[in-house]
C-alpha positions as CSV (number, residue, x, y, z in Angstrom):
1,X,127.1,77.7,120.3
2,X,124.2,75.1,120.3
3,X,122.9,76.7,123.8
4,X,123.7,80.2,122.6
5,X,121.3,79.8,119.7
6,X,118.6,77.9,122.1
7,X,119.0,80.3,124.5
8,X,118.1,83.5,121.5
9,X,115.5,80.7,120.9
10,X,114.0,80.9,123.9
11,X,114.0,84.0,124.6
12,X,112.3,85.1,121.3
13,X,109.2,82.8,121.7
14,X,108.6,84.2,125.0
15,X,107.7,87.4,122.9
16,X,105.3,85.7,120.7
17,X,102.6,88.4,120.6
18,X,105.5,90.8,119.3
19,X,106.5,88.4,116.8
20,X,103.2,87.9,115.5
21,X,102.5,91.5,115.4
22,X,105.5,91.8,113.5
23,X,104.4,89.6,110.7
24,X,100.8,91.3,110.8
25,X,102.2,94.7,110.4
26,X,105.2,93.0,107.8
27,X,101.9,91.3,105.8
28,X,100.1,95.1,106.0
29,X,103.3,96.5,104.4
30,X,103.8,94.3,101.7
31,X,100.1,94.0,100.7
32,X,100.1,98.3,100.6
33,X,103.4,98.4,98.9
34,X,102.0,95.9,95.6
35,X,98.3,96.5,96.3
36,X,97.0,97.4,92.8
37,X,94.9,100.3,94.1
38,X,92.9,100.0,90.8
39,X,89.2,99.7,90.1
40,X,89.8,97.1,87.8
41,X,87.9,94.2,86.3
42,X,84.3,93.3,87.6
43,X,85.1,92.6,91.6
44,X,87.4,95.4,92.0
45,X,85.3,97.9,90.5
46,X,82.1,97.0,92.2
47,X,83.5,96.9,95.4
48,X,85.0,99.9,95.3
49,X,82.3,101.8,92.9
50,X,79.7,100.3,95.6
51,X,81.9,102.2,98.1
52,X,81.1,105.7,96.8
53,X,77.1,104.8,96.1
54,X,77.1,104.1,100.3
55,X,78.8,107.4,100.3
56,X,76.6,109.4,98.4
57,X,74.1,107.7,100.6
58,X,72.0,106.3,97.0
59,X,72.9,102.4,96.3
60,X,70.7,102.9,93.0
61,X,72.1,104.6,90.0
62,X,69.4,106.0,87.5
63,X,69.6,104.9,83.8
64,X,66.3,105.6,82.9
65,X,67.5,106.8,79.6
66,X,68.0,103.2,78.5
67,X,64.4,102.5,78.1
68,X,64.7,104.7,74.9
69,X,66.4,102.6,72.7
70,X,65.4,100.3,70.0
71,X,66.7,97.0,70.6
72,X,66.1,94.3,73.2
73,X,67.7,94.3,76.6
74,X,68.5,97.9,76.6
75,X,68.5,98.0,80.5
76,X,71.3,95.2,80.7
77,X,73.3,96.4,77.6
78,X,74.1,99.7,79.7
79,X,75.2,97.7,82.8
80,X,78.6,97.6,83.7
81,X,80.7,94.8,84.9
82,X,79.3,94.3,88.6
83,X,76.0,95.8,88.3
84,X,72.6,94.4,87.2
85,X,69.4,96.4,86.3
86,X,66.4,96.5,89.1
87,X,63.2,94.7,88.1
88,X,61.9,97.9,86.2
89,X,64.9,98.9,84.5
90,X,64.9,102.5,85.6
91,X,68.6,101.9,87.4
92,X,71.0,99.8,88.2
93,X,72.4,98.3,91.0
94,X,75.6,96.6,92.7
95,X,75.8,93.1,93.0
96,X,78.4,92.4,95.0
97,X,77.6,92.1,99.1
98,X,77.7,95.4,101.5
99,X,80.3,94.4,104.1
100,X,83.5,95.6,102.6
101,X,82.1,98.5,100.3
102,X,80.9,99.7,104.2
103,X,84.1,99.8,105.6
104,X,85.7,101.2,102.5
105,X,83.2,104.0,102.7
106,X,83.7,104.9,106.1
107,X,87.9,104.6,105.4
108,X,87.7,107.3,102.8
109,X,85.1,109.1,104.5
110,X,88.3,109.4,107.8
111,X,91.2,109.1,105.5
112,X,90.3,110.0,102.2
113,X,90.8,108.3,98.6
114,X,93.7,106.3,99.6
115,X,92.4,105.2,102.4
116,X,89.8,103.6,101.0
117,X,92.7,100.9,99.2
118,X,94.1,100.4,103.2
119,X,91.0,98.4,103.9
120,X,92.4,95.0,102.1
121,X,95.8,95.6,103.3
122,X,94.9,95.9,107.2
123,X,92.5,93.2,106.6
124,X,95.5,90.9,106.1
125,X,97.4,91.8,108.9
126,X,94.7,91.2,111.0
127,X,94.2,87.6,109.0
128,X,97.6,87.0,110.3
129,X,97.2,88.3,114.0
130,X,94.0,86.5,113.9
131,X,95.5,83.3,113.3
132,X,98.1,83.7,116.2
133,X,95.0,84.9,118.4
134,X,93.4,81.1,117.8
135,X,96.4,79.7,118.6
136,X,97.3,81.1,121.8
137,X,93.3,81.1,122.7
138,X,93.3,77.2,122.2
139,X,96.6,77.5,125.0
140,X,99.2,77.0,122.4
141,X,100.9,80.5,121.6
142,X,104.2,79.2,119.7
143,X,101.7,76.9,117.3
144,X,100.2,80.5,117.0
145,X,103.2,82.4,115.6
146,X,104.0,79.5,113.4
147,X,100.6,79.4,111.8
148,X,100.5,83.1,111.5
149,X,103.8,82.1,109.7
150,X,102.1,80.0,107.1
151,X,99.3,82.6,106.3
152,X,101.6,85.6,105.9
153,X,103.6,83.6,103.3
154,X,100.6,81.5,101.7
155,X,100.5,82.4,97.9
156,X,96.7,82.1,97.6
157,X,96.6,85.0,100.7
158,X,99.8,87.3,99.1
159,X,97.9,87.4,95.9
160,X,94.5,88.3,97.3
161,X,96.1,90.9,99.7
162,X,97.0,92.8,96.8
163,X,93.3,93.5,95.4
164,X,90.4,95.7,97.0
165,X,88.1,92.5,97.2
166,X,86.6,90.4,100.3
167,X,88.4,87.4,100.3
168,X,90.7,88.9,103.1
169,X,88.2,90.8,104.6
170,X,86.1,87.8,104.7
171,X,89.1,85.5,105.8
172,X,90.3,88.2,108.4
173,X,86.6,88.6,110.0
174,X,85.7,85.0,110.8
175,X,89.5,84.4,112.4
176,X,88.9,87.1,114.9
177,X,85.4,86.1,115.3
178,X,86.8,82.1,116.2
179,X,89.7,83.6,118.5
180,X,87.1,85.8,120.5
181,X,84.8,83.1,121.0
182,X,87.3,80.5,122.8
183,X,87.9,83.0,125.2
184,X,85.6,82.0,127.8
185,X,84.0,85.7,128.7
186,X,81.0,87.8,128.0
187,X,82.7,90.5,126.6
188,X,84.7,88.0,123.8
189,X,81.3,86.4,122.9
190,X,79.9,90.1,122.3
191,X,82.8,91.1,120.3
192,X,82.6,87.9,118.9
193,X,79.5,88.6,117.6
194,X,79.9,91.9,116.3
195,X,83.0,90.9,114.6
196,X,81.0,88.1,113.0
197,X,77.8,90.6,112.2
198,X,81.0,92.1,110.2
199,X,81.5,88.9,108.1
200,X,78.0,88.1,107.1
201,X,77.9,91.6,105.8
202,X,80.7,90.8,103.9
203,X,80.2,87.6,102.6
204,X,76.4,86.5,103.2
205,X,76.9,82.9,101.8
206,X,78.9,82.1,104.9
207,X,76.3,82.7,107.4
208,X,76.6,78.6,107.8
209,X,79.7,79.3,110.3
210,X,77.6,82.0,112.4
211,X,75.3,79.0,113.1
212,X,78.1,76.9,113.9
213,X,79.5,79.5,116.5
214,X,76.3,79.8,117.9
215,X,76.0,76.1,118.4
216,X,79.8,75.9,119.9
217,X,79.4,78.6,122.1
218,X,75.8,77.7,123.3
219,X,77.3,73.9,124.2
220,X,79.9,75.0,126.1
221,X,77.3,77.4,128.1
222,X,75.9,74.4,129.2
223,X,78.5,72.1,129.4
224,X,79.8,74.5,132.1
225,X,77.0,75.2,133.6
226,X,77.1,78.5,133.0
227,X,73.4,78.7,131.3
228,X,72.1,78.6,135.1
229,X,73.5,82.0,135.8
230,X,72.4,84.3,133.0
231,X,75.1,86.9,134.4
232,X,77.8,84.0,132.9
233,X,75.6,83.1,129.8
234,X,77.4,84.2,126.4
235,X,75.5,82.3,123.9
236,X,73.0,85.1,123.8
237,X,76.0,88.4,123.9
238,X,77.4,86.2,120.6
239,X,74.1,85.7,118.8
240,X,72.8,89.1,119.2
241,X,75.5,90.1,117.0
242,X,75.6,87.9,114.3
243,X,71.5,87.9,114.3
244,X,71.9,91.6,113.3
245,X,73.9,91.0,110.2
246,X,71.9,88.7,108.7
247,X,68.9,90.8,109.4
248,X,71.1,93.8,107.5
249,X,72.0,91.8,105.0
250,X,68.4,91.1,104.3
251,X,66.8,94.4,104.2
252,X,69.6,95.4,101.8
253,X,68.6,92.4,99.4
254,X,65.3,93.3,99.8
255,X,66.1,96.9,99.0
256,X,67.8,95.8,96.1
257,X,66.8,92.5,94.9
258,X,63.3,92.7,95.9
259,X,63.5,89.7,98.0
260,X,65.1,89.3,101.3
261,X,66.5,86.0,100.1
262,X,67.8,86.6,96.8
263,X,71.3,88.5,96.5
264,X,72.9,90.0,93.5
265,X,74.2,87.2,92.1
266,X,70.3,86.6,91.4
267,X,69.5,82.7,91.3
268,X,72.1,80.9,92.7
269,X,70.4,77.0,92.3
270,X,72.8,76.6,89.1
271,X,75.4,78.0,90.6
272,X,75.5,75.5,93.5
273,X,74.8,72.2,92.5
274,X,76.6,68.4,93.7
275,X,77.5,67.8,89.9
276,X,80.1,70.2,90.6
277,X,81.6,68.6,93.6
278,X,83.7,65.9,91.9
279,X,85.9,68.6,89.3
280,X,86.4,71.4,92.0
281,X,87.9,68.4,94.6
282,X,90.5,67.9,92.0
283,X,91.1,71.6,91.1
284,X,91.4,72.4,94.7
285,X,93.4,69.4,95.7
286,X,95.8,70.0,93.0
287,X,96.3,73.5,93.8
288,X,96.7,73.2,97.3
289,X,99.6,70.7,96.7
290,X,101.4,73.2,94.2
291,X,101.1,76.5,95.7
292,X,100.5,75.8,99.6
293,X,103.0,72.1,100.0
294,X,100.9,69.0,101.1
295,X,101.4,70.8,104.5
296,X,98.6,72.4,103.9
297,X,96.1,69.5,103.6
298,X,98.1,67.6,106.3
299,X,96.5,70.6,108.3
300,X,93.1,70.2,107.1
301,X,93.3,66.4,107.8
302,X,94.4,66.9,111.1
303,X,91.6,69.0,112.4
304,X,89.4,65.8,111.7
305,X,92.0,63.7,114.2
306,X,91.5,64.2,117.3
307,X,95.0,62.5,118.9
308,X,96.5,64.1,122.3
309,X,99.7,64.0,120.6
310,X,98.9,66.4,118.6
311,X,96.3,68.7,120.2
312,X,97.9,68.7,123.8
313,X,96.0,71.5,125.7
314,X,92.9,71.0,127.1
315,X,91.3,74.4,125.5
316,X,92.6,72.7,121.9
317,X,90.9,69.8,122.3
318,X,87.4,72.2,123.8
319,X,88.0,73.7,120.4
320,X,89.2,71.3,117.8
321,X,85.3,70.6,116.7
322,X,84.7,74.5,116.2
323,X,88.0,75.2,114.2
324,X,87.0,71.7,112.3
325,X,83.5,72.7,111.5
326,X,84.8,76.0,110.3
327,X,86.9,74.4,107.9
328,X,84.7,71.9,106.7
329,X,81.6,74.2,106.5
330,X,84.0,76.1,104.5
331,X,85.2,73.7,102.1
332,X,82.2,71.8,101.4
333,X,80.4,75.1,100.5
334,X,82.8,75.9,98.1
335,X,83.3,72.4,96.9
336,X,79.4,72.7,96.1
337,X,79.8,76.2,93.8
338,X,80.7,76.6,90.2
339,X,84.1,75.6,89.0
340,X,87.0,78.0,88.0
341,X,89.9,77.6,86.0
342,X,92.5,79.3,87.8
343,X,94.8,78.4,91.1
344,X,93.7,81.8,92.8
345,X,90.3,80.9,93.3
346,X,91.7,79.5,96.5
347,X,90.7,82.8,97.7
348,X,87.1,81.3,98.2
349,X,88.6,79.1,100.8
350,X,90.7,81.8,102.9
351,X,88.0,81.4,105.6
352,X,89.6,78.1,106.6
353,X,93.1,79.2,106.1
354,X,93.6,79.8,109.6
355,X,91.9,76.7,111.0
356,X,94.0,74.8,108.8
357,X,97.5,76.8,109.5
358,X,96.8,75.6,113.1
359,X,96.5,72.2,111.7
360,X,99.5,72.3,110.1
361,X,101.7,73.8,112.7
362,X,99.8,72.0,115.6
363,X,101.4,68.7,113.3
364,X,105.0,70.3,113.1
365,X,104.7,70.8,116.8
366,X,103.5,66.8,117.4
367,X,107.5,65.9,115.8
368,X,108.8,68.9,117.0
369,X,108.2,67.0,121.0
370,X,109.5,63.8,119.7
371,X,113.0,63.8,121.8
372,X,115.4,63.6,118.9
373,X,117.8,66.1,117.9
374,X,116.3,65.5,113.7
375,X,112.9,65.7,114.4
376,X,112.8,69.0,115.8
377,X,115.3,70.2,113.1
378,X,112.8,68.8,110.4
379,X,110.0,70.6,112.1
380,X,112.0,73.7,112.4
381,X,113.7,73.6,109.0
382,X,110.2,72.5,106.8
383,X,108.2,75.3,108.9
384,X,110.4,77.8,107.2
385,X,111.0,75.7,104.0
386,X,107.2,76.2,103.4
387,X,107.3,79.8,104.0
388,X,110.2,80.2,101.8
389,X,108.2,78.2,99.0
390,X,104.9,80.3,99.7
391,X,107.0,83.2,98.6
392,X,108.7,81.8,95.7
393,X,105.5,80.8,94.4
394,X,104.1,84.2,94.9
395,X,106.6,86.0,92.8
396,X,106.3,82.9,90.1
397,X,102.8,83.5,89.8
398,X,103.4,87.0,88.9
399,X,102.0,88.2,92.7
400,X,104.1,91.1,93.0
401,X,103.4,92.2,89.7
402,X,99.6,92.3,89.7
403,X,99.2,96.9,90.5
404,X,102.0,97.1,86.9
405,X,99.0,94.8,85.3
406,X,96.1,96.3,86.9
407,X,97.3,99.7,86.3
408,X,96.3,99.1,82.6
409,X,92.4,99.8,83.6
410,X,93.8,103.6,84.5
411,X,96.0,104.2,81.6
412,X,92.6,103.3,79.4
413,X,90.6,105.6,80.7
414,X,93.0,108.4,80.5
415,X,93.4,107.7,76.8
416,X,89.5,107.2,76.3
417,X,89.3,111.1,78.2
418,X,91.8,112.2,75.2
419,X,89.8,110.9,72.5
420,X,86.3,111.0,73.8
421,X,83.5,113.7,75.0
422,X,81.6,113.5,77.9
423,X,78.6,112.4,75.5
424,X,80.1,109.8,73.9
425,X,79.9,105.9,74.3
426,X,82.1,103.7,74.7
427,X,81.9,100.5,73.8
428,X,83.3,97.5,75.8
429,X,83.0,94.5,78.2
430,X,86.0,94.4,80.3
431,X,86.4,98.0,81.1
432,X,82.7,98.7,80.9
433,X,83.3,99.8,85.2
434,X,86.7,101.2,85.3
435,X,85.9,103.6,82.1
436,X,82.8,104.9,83.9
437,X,84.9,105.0,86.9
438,X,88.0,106.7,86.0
439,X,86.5,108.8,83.2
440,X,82.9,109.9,83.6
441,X,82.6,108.4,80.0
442,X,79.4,106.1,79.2
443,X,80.0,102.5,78.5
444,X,77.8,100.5,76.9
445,X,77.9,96.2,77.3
446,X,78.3,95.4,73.1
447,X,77.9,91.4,74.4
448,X,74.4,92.3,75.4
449,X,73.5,93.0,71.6
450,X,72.4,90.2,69.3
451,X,74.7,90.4,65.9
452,X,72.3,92.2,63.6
453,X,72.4,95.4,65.8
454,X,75.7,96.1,66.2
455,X,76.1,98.3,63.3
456,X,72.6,99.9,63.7
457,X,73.1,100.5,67.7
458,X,76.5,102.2,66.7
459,X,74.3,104.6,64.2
460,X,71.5,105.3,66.2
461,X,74.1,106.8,68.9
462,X,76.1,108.6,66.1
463,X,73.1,110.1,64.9
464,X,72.1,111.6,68.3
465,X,75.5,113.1,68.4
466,X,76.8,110.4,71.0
467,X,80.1,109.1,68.8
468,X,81.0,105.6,69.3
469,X,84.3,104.2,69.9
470,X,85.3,100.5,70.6
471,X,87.7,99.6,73.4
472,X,88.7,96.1,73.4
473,X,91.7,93.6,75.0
474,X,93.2,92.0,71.9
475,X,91.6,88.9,72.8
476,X,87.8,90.9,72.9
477,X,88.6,92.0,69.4
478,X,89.1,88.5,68.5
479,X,85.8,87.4,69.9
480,X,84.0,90.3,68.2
481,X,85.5,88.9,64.6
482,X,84.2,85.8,65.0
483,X,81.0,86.2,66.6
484,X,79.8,89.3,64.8
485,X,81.3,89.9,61.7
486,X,79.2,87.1,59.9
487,X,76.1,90.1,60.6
488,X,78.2,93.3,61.2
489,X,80.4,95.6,58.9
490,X,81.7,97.0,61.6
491,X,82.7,94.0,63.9
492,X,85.5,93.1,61.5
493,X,87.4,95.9,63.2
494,X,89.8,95.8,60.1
495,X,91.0,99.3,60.2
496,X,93.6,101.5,62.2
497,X,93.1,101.9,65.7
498,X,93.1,105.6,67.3
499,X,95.2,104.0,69.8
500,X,97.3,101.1,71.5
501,X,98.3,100.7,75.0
502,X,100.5,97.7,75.9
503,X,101.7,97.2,72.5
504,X,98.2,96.1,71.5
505,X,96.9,94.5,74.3
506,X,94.0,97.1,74.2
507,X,93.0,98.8,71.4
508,X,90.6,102.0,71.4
509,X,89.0,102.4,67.8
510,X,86.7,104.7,66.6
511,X,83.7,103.4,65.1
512,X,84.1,105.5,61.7
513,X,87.1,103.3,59.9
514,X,90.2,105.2,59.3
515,X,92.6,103.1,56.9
516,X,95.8,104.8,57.9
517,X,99.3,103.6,56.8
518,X,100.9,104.9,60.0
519,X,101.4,102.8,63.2
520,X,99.1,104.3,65.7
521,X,100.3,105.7,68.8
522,X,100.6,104.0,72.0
523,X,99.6,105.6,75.2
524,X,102.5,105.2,77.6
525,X,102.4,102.8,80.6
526,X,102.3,103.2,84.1
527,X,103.9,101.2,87.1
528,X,100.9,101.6,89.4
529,X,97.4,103.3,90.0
530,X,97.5,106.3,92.5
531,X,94.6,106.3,94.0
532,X,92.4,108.3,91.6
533,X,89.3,109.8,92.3
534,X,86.3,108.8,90.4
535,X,84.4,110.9,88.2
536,X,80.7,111.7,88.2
537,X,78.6,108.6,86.8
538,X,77.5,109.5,83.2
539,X,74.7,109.2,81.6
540,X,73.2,110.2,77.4
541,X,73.4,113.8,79.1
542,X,71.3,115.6,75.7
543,X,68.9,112.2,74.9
544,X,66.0,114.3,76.0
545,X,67.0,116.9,73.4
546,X,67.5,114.4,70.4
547,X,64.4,112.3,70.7
């Protein structure tokens, strides 16, 4: 029996690309089937509203009309969540970097509307191919199946697979950019490089690692001597590429930001900052060790130990320092940035995932050799003991349950289309995108507006025939209470609303109180967005007649 199952053993590992095609095509699968599909929230909505601006071939969207209004910050009080107004405050802009809303563009442009949510979802079964592709470029295939083991079923990955956002993009990108550069050809270092000109586009901050591949790549040129033979050179093939995304990525901030070195974040000198260092080592430490096992940073530590027990090929140990000073540049950029408050903002360190998966599974690998029958049953046993706990922790953490959540954004604009006309405004924070997005209705940013204007701003639109109506999560209705009700009749939101969706955890009320003694009605739920398309981007269509 014992050589029977060694034998089925044996024989599967010899079909390691299969099996890690498998998981990337499982991973693809999994992140469709619970992929939220929604233009929800801030990053979700301006990735995908950016999408149809590259479309339309305009990244600008005119609000001109905001100038008109009486009180302060008019420009920013009309700009949705992902979006900031251009130095004249004639239109606004996306923030959010051009990589991904690119390929999203071009997806629908082939595939239509739903192909547009595939992007994310291929993305992460090529994160997962791409992390077998390291492996079995550094000479170790079966350490490459088992790491692409540990990203398929990392928590931090499932639950960014299931959002149209970059981290997977970002995360995918840079792993095929890392396995094409240890191949030692001219052809890998180009694709390297345009695979790489890929990830700057989609996430600029991380040019570091293209300067890190370009000094790998250009030491091995000449540690082989290839640099004498410029027909063998690849230093150049790889540069080339990752030279033209930065130089895209800075027309388009210039194009938008007015500066080639400012991005849409605006200044980021408070966002990075070494006082932040100390708190986001703990948070990240801390959720590592929950969600991914202390596997995980076993893996990280190991890329920083250089022992032949461990890293037994000789193209593992050429490439140990690149996959190290991936992870590190990685991690300490990140450790550098603003904290967060929540485990998933592990997504900002997917880049390293697969660096440190090979880590991890290089370590596994170092007691699987030990001659004894335990040790290789440990090795084997916690390799899919982590797995098994990635997944757990996914569907804890509500993972699989995000596109039933997400599909709220949907369900409120539908019920904002029933009560609203196209010339109304809406006010709100959190939807402020997906209203715009899903219903062609105006939103307009009530945070923006000092306390005192509230009730005046709500006027001046009603008496312009542009009815005002509040839509609000219950905990936005508790935050208007107590910041604007001190200076605003109307921020006490003490009357009936026109409706509830969730049982309450949004509300849509009209801005003329209606003291009923029924129960409002409640707008029914639905399991999961479907793709839909947007509508036009509104705007105060009849302000030119009602100045």
């Amino acid at each position: 029996m014992k050589d029977t199952t060694q034998l089925i053993a044996h024989r599967l590992l010899r079909h390691h690309a299969v099996l890690a095609l498998a998981l990337a095509l499982i991973m693809t699968g999994v992140s469709w089937r619970w992929n939220t599909r929604a233009a929800s929230g801030s990053d979700a909505y301006g990735y995908v509203s950016e999408a149809e601006l590259w479309l339309r071939g305009d990244l600008q969207i005119d609000q001109r009309f905001a100038r008109q209004v009486p009180w302060p910050d008019g420009d920013y009080s009309f700009t949705p969540l992902g979006y900031r107004p251009t130095a004249d405050g004639n239109h606004i802009v996306p923030t959010y970097p051009p990589g991904l809303p690119l390929i999203m563009a071009a997806a629908k442009a082939v595939g239509g509307q739903c192909a547009l949510y595939w992007v994310v979802p291929i993305m992460a079964g090529v994160l997962v191919f791409g992390t077998y592709a390291i492996g079995r470029q550094m000479g170790r295939p079966i350490v490459g199946v088992a790491a692409a083991w540990l990203v398929a079923t990392s928590p931090a990955v499932l639950f960014m697979s299931m959002w149209p956002m970059s981290d997977v993009p970002a995360a995918a990108t840079w792993a095929v950019a890392v396995a094409f550069l240890i191949s030692e050809t001219g052809w890998t270092a180009a694709a390297a490089g345009v695979t790489a000109c890929l990830a700057v586009l989609v996430r600029p901050n991380l040019v570091p690692l293209a300067a890190i591949l370009v000094a790998w790549i250009g030491w091995r040129d000449v540690t082989t001597a290839r640099s004498r033979d410029w027909r063998r050179v690849c230093t150049p093939w790889f540069a080339l590429g990752a030279l033209i995304g930065m130089i895209a990525v800075m027309i388009i901030f210039a194009k938008l930001y007015g500066s080639p070195f400012r991005s849409g974040y605006g200044d980021l000198s408070d966002s990075f900052a070494m006082r932040w260092v100390p708190r986001n080592f703990r948070n990240y430490r801390d959720w590592l060790m929950s969600t991914e096992t202390p596997l995980a940073a076993l893996g990280l530590i190991s890329l920083g130990l250089p022992f032949a027990r461990v890293w037994t090929t000789r193209q593992a140990r050429h490439a140990l320092w690149l996959v190290a000073s991936c992870a590190a540049i990685v991690w300490a950029s990140y450790l550098a940035y603003q904290t967060w408050d929540a485990w998933w903002y592990l997504r900002f360190l997917l880049p390293s995932w697969p660096m440190m998966a090979i880590g991890s599974a290089s370590v596994l690998a170092a007691c699987y050799r030990v001659s004894t029958r335990w040790t290789r049953a440990i090795a084997v046993v916690t390799l899919v003991l982590v797995g098994a706990h990635g997944v757990r922790t996914a569907i804890q953490r509500n993972v699989f349950d995000l596109a039933r959540q997400e599909a709220v954004y949907v369900e409120a604009a539908r019920a904002v289309e029933a009560f609203a006309g196209p010339d109304d405004v809406i006010f709100s924070q959190q939807f402020s995108g997906s209203i715009r997005y899903y219903s062609g209705r105006l939103t307009f940013r009530y945070n923006y507006l000092d306390p005192e204007w509230l009730d005046r701003a709500v006027q001046w639109f009603n008496e312009r025939g542009h009815h005002a109506y509040f839509l609000l999560t219950a905990e936005e209705v508790w935050a208007v209470r107590r910041e604007y009700a001190s200076k605003s009749r109307l921020a006490r939101l003490d009357w009936t609303p026109l409706m509830l969706l969730r049982g309450g955890e949004v509300r849509l009320f009209d801005t003329v109180p209606r003291y009923l003694t029924t129960d409002p009605p409640s707008f029914p739920p639905t399991l999961q967005a479907r793709c839909q398309r947007p509508k036009p981007n509104p705007t105060l269509r009849t302000m030119a007649d009602t100045r």
